[in-house]
N, CA, C and O atoms as a printed pandas DataFrame, in Angstrom:
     atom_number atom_name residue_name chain_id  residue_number  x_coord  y_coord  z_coord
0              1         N          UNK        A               1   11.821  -16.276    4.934
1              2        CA          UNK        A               1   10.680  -15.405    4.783
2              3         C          UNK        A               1   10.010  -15.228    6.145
3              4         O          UNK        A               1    9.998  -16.170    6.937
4              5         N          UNK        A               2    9.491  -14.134    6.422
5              6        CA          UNK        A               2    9.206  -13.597    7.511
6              7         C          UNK        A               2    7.838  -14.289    7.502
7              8         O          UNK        A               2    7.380  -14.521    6.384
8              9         N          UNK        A               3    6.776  -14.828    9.058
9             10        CA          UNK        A               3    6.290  -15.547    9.162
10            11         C          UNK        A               3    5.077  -14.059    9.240
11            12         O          UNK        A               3    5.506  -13.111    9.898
12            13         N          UNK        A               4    3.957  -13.921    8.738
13            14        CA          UNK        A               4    3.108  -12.678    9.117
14            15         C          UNK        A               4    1.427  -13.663    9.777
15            16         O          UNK        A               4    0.680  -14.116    8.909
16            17         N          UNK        A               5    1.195  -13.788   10.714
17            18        CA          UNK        A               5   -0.385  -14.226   10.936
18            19         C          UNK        A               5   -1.174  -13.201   11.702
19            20         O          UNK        A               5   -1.860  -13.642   12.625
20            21         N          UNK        A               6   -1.186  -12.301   11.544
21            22        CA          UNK        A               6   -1.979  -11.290   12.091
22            23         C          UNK        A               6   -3.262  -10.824   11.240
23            24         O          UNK        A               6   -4.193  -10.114   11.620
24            25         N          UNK        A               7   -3.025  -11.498    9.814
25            26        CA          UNK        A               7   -4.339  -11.113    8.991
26            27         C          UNK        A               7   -4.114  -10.002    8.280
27            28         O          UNK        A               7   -3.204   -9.211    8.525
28            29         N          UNK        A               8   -5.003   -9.884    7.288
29            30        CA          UNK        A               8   -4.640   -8.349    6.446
30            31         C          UNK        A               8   -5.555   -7.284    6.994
31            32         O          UNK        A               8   -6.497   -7.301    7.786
32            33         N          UNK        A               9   -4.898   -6.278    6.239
33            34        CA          UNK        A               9   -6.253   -5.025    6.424
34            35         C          UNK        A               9   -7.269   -5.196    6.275
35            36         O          UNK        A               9   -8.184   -5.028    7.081
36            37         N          UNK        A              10   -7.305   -5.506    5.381
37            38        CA          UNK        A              10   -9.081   -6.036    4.720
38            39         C          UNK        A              10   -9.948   -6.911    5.914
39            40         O          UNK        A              10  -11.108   -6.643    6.225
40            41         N          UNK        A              11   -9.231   -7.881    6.441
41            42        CA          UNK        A              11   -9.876   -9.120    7.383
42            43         C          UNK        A              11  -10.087   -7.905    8.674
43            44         O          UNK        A              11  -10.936   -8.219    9.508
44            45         N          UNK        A              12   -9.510   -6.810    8.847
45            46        CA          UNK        A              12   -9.561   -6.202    9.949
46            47         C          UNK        A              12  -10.477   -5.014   10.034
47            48         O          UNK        A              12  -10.917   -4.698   11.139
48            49         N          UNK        A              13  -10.805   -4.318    8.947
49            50        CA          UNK        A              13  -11.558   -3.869    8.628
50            51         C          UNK        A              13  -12.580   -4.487    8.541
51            52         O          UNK        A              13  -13.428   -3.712    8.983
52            53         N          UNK        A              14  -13.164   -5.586    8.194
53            54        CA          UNK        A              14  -14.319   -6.431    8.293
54            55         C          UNK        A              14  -14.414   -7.183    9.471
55            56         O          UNK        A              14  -15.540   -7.365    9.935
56            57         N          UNK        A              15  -13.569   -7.590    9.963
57            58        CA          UNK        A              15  -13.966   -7.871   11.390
58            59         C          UNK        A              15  -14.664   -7.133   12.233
59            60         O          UNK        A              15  -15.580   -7.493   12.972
60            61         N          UNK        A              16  -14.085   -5.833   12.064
61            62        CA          UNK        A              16  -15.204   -4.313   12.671
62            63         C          UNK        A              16  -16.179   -4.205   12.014
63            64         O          UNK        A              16  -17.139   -3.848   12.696
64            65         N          UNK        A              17  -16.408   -4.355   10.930
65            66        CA          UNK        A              17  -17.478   -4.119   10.809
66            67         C          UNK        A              17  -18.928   -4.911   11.171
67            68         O          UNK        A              17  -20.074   -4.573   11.468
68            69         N          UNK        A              18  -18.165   -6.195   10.962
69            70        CA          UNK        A              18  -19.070   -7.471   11.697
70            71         C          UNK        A              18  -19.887   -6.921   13.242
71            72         O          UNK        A              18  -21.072   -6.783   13.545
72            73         N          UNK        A              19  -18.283   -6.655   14.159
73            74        CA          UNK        A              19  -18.470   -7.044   15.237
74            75         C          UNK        A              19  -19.235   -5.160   15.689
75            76         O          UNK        A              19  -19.364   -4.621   16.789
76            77         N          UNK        A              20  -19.591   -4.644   14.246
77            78        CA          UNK        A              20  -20.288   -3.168   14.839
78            79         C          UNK        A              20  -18.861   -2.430   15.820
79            80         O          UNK        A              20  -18.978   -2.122   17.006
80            81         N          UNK        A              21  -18.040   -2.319   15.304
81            82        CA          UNK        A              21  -17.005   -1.873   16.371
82            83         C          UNK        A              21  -16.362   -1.033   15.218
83            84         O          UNK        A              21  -15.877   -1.540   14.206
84            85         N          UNK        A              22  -16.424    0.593   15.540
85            86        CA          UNK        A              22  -15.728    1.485   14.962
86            87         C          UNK        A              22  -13.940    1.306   15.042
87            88         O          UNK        A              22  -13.311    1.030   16.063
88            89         N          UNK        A              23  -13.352    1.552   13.641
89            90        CA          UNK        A              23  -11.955    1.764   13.982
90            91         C          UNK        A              23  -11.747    3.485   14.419
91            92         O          UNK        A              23  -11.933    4.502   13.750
92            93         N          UNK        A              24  -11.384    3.332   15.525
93            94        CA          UNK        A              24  -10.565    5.079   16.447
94            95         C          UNK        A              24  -10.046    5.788   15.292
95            96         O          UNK        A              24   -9.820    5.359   14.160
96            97         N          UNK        A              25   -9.956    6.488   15.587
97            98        CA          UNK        A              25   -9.163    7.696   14.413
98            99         C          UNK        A              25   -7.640    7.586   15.133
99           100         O          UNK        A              25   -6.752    8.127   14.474
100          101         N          UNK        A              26   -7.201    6.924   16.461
101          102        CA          UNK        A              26   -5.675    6.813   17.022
102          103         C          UNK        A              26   -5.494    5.705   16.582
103          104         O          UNK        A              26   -4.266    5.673   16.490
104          105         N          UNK        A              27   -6.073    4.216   16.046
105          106        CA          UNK        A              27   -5.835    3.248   15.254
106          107         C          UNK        A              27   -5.547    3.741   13.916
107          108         O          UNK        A              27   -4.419    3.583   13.450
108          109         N          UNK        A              28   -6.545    4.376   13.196
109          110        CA          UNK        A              28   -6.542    4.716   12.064
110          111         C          UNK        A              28   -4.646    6.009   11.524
111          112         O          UNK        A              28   -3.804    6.051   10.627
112          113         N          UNK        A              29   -4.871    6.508   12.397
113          114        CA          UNK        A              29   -3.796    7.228   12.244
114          115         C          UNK        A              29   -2.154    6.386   12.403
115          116         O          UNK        A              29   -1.086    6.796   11.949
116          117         N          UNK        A              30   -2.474    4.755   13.418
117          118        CA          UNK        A              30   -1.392    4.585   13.505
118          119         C          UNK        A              30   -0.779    3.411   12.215
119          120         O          UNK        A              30    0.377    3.296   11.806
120          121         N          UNK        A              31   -1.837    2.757   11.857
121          122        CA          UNK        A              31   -1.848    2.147   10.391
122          123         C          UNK        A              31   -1.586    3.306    9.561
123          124         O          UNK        A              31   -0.389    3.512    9.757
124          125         N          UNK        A              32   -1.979    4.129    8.798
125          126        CA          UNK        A              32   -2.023    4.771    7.936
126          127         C          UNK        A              32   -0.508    4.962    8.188
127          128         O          UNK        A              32    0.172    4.500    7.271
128          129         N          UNK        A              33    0.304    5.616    9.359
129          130        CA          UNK        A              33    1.815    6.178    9.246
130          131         C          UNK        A              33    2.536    5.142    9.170
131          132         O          UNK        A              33    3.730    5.418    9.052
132          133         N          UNK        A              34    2.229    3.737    9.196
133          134        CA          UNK        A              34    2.795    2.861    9.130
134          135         C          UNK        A              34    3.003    2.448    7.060
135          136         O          UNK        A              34    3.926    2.052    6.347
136          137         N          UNK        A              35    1.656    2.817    6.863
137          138        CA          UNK        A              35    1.693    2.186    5.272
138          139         C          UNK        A              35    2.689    3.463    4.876
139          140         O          UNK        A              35    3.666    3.045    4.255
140          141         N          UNK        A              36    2.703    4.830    5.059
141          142        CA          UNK        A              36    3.062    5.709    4.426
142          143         C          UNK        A              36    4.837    5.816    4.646
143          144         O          UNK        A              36    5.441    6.654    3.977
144          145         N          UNK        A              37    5.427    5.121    5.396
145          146        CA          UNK        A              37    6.399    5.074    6.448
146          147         C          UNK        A              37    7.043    3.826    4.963
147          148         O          UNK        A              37    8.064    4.011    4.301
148          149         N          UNK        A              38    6.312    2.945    4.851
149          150        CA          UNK        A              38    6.590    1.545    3.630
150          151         C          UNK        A              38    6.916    2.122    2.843
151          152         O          UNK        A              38    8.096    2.310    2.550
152          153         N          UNK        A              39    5.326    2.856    1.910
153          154        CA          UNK        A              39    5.648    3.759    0.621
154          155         C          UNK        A              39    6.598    4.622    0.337
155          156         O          UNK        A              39    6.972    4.850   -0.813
156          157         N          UNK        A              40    7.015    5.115    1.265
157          158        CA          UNK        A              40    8.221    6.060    1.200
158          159         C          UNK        A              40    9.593    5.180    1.319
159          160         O          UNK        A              40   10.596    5.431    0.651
160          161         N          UNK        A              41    9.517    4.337    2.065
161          162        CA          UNK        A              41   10.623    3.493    1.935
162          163         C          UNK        A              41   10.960    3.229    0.538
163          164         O          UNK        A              41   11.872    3.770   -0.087
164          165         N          UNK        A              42    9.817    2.001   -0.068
165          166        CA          UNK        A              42   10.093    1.522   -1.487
166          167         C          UNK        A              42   10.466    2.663   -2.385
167          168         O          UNK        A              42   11.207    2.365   -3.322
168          169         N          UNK        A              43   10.069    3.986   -2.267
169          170        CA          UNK        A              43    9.891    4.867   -3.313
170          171         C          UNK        A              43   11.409    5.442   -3.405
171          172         O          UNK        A              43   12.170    5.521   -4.370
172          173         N          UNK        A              44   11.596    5.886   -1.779
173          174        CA          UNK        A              44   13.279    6.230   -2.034
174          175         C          UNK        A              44   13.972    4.871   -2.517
175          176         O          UNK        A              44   15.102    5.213   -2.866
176          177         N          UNK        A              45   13.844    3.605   -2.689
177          178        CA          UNK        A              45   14.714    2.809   -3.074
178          179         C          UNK        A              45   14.324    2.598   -4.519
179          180         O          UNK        A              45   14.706    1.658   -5.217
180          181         N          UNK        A              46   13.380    3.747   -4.952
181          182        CA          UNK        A              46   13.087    3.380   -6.424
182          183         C          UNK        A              46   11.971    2.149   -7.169
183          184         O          UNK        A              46   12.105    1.581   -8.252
184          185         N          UNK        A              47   11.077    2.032   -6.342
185          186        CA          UNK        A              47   10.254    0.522   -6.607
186          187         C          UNK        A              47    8.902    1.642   -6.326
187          188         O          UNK        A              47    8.660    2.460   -5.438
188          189         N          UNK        A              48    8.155    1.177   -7.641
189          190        CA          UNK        A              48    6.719    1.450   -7.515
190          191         C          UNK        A              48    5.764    0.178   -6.969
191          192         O          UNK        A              48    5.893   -0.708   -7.814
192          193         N          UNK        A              49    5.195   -0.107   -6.301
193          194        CA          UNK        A              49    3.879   -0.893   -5.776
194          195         C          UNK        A              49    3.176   -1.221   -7.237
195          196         O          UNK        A              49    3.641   -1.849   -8.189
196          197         N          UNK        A              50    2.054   -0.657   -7.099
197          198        CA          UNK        A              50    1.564   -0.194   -8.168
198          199         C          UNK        A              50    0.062   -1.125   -7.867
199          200         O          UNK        A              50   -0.995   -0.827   -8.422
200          201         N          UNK        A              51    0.182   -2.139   -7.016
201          202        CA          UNK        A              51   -1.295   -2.296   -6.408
202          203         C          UNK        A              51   -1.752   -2.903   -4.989
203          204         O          UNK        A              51   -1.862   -3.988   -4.418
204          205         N          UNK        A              52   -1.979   -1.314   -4.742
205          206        CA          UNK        A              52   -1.756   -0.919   -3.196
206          207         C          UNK        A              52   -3.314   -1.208   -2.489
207          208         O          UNK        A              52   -4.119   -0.280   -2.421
208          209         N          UNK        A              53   -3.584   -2.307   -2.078
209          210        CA          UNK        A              53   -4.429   -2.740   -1.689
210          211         C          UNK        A              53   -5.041   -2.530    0.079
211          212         O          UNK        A              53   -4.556   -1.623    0.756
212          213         N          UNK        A              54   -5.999   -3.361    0.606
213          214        CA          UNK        A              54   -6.070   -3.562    2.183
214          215         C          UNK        A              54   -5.793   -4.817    1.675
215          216         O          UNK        A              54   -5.958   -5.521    2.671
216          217         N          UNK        A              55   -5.525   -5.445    0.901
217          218        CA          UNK        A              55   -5.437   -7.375    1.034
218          219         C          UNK        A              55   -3.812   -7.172    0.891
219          220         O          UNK        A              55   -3.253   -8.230    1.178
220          221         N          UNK        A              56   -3.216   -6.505    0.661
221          222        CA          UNK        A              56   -1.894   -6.350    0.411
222          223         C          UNK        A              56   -1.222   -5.679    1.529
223          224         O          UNK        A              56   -0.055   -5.333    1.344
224          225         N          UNK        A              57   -1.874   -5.400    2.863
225          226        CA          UNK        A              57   -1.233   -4.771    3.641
226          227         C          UNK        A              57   -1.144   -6.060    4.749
227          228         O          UNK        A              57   -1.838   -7.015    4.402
228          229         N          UNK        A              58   -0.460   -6.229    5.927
229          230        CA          UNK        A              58   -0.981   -7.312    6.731
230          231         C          UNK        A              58   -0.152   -7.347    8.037
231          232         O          UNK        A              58    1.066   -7.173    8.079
232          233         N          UNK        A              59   -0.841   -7.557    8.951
233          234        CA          UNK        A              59    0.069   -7.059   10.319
234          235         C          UNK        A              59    0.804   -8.844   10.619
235          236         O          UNK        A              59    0.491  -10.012   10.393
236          237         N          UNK        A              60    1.562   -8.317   11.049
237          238        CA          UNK        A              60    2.879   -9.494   11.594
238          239         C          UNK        A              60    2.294  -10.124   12.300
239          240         O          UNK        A              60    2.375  -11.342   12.136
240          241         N          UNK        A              61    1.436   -9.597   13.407
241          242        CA          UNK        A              61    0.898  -10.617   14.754
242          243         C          UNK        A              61   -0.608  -10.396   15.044
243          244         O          UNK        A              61   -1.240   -9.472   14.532
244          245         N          UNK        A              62   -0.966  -11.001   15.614
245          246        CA          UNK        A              62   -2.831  -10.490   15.574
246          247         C          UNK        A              62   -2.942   -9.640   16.689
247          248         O          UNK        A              62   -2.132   -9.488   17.603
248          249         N          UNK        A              63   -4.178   -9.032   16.492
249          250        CA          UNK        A              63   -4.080   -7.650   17.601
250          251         C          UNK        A              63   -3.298   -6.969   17.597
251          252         O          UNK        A              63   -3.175   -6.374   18.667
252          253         N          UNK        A              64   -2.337   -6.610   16.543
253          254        CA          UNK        A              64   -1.099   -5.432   16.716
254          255         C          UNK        A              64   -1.228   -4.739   15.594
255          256         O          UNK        A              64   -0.388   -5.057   14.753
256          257         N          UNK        A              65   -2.018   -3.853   15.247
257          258        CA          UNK        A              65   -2.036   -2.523   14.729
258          259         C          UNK        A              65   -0.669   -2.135   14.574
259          260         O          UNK        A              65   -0.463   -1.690   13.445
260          261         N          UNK        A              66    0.529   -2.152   15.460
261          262        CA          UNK        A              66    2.092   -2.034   14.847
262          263         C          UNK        A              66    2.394   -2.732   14.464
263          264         O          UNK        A              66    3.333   -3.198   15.110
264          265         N          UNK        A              67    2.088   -3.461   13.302
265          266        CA          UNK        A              67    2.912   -4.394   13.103
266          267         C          UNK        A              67    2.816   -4.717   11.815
267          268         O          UNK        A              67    2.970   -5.852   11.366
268          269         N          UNK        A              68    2.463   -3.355   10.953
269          270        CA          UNK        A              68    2.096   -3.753    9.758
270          271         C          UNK        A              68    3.318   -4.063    8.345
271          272         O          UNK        A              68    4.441   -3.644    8.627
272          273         N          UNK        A              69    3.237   -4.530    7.341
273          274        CA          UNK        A              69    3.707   -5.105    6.442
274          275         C          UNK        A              69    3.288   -5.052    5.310
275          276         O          UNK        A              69    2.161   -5.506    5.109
276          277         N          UNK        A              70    4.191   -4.376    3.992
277          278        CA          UNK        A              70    3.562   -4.585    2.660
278          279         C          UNK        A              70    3.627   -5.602    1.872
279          280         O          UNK        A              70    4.701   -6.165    2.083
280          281         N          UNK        A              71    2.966   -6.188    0.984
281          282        CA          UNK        A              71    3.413   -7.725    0.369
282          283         C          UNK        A              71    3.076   -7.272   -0.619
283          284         O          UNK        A              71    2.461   -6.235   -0.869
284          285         N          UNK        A              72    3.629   -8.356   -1.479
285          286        CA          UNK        A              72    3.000   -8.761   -3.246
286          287         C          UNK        A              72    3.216   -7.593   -4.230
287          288         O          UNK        A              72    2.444   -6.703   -4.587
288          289         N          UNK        A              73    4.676   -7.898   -4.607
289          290        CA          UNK        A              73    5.648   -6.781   -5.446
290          291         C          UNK        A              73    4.836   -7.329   -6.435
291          292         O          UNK        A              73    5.049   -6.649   -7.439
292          293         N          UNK        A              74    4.046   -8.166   -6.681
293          294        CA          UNK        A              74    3.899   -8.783   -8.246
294          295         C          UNK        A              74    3.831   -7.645   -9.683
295          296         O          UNK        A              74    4.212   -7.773  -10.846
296          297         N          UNK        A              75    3.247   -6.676   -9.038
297          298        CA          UNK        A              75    2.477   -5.406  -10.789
298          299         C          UNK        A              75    4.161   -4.750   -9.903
299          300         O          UNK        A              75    4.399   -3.660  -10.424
300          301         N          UNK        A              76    4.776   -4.936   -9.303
301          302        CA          UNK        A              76    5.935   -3.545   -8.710
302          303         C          UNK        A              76    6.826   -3.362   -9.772
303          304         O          UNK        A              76    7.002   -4.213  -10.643
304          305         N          UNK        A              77    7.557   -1.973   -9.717
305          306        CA          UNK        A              77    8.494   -1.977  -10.640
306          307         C          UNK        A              77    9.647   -1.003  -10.093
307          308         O          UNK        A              77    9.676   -0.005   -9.372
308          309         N          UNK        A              78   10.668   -1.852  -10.853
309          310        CA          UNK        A              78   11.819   -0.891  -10.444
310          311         C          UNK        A              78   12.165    0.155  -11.529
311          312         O          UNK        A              78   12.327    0.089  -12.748
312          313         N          UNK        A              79   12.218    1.184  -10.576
313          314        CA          UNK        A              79   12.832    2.729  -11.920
314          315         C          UNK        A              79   14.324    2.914  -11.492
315          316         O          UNK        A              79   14.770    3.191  -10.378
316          317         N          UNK        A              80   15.006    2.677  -12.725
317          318        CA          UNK        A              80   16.347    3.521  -12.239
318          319         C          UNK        A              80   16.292    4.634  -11.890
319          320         O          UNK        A              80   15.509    5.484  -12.313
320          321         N          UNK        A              81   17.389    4.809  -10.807
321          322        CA          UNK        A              81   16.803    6.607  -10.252
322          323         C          UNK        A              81   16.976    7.648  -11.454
323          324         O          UNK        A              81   16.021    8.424  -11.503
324          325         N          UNK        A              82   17.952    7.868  -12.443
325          326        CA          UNK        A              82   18.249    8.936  -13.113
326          327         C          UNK        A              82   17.268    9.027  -14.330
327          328         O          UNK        A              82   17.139   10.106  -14.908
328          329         N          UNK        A              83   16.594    7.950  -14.721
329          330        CA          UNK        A              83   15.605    7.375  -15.539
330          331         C          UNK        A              83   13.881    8.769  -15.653
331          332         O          UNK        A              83   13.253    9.273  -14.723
332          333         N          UNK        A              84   13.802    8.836  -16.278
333          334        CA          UNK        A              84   12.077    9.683  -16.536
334          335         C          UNK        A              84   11.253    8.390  -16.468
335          336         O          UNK        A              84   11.944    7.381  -16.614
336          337         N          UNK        A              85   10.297    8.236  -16.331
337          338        CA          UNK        A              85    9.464    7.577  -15.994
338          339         C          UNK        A              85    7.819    7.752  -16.510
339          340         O          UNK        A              85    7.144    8.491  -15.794
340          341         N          UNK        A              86    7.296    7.279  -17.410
341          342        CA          UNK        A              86    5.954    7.336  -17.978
342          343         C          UNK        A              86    5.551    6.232  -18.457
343          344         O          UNK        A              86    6.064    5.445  -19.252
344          345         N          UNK        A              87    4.266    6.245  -17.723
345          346        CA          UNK        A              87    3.198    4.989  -18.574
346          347         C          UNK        A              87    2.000    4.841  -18.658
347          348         O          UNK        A              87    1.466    5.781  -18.068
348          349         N          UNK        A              88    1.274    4.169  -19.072
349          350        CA          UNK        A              88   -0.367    4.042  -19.444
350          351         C          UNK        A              88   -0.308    3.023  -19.603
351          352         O          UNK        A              88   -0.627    2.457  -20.649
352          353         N          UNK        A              89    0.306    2.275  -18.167
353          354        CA          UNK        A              89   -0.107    0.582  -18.458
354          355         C          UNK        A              89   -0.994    0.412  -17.233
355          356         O          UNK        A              89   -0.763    0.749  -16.071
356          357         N          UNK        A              90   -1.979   -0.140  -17.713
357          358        CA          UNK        A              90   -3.482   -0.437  -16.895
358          359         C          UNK        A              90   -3.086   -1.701  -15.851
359          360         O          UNK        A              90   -3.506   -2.763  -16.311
360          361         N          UNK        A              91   -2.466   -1.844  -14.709
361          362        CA          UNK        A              91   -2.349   -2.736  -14.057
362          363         C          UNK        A              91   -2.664   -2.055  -12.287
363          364         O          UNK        A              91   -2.585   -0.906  -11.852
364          365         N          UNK        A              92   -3.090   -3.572  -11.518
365          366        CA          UNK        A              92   -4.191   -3.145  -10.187
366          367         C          UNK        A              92   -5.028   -3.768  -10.314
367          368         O          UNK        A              92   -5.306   -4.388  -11.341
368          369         N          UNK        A              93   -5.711   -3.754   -9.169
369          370        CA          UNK        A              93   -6.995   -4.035   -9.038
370          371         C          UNK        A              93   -8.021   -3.139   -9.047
371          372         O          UNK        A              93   -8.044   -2.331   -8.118
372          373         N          UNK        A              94   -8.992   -3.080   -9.990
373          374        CA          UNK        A              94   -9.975   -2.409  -10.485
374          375         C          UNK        A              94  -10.165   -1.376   -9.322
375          376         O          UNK        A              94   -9.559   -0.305   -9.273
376          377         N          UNK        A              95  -11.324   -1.931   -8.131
377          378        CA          UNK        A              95  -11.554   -0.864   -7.054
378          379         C          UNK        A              95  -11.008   -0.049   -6.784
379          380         O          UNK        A              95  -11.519    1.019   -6.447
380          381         N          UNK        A              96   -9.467   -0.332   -6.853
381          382        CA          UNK        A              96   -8.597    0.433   -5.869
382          383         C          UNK        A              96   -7.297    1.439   -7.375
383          384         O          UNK        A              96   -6.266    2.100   -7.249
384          385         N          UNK        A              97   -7.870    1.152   -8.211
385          386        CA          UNK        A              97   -7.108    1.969   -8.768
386          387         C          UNK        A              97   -7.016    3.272   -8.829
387          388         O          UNK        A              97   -8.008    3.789   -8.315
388          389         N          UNK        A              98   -6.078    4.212   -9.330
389          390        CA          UNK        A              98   -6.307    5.469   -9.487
390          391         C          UNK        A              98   -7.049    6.133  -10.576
391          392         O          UNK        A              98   -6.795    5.632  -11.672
392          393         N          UNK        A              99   -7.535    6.700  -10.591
393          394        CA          UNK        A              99   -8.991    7.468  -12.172
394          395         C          UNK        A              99   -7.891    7.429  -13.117
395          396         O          UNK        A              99   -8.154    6.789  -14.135
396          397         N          UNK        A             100   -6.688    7.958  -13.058
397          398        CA          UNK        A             100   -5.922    8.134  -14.482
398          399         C          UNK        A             100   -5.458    6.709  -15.314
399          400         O          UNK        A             100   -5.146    6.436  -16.473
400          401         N          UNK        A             101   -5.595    5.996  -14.072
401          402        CA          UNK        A             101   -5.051    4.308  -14.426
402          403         C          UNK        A             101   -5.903    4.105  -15.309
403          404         O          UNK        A             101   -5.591    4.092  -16.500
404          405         N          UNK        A             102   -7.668    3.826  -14.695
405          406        CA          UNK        A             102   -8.502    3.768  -15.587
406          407         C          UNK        A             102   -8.867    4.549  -16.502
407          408         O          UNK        A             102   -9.861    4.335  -17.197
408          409         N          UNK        A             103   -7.972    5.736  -16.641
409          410        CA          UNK        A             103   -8.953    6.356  -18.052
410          411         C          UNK        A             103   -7.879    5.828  -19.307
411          412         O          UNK        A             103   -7.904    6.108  -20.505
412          413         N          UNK        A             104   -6.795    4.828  -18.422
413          414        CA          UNK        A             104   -5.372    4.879  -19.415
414          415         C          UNK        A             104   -4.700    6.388  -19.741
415          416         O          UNK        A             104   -4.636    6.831  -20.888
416          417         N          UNK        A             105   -4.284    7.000  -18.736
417          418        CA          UNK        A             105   -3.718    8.409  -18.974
418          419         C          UNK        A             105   -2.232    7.666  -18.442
419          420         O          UNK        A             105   -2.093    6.494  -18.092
420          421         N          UNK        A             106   -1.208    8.718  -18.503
421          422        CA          UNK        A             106   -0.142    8.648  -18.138
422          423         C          UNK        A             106    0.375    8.874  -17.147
423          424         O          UNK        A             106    0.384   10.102  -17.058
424          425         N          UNK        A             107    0.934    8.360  -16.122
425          426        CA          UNK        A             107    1.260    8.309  -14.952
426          427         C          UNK        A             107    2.757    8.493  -14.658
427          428         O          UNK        A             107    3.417    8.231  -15.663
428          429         N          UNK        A             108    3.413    8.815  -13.733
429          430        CA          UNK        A             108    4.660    8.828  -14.115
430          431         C          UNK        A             108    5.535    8.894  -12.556
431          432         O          UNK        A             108    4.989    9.463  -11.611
432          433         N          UNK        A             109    6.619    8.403  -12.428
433          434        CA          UNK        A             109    7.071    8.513  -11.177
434          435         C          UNK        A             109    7.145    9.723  -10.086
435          436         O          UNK        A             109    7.577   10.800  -10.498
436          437         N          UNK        A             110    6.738    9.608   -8.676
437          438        CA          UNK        A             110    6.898   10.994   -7.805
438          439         C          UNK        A             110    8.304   11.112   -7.058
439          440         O          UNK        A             110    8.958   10.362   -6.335
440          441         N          UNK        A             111    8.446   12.243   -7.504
441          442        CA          UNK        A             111    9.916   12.632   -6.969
442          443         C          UNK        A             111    9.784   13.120   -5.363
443          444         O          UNK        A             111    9.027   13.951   -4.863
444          445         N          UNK        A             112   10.771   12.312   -4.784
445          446        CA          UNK        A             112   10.008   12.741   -3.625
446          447         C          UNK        A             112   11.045   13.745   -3.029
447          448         O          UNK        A             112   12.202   13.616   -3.427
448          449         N          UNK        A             113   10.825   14.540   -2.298
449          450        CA          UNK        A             113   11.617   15.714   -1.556
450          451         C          UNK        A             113   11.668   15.548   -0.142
451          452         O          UNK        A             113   10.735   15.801    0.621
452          453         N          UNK        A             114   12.877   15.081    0.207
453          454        CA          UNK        A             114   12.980   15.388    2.122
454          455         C          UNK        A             114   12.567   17.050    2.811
455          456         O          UNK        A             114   13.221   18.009    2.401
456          457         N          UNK        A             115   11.620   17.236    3.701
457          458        CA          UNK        A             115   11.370   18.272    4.380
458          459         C          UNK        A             115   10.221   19.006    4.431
459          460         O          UNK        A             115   10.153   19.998    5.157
């Protein structure tokens, strides 16, 4: 298992905020292509997250904004690819869920398209 001590999102985000120190919009942009760079990974291999946190994100080394990492498949699920996909199962963490999660609506896998 890969060794990660760089801290999570969350600890890094609050560290700024402590220390009154804005995150850049060239930080912000380079995390964000990093999580979206993951999500797309898992998604073409067919695995939903399903609770996509800042405590669930976490950089490899401290001070490295590149170096980020997704953890904790625990709520994840695998869809067979040829499979339809629907559910209204309420799992996540409250804050961070999506409105349909909480209203218990149906959710269903995104097909994703290269281009």
């Amino acid at each position: 298992m890969e060794k990660l001590n760089g801290g999570s999102l969350n600890k890094f985000i609050y560290r700024r905020k402590i220390l009154n120190l804005p995150i850049l919009e060239n930080e912000t942009s380079i995390i964000m292509k990093q999580i979206f760079e993951a999500l797309y990974f898992i998604h073409v291999k067919n695995y939903m997250h399903r609770d996509l946190k800042p405590e669930n994100i976490l950089f490899q080394k401290p001070n490295n904004i590149n170096s980020i990492k997704l953890i904790d498949f625990g709520l994840g699920l695998k869809i067979d690819s040829g499979d339809y996909f629907a559910s209204n199962e309420r799992c996540g963490t409250y804050p961070y869920m999506a409105p349909e999660l909480i209203e218990s609506k149906n959710y269903t896998k995104v097909y994703l398209q290269d281009g």
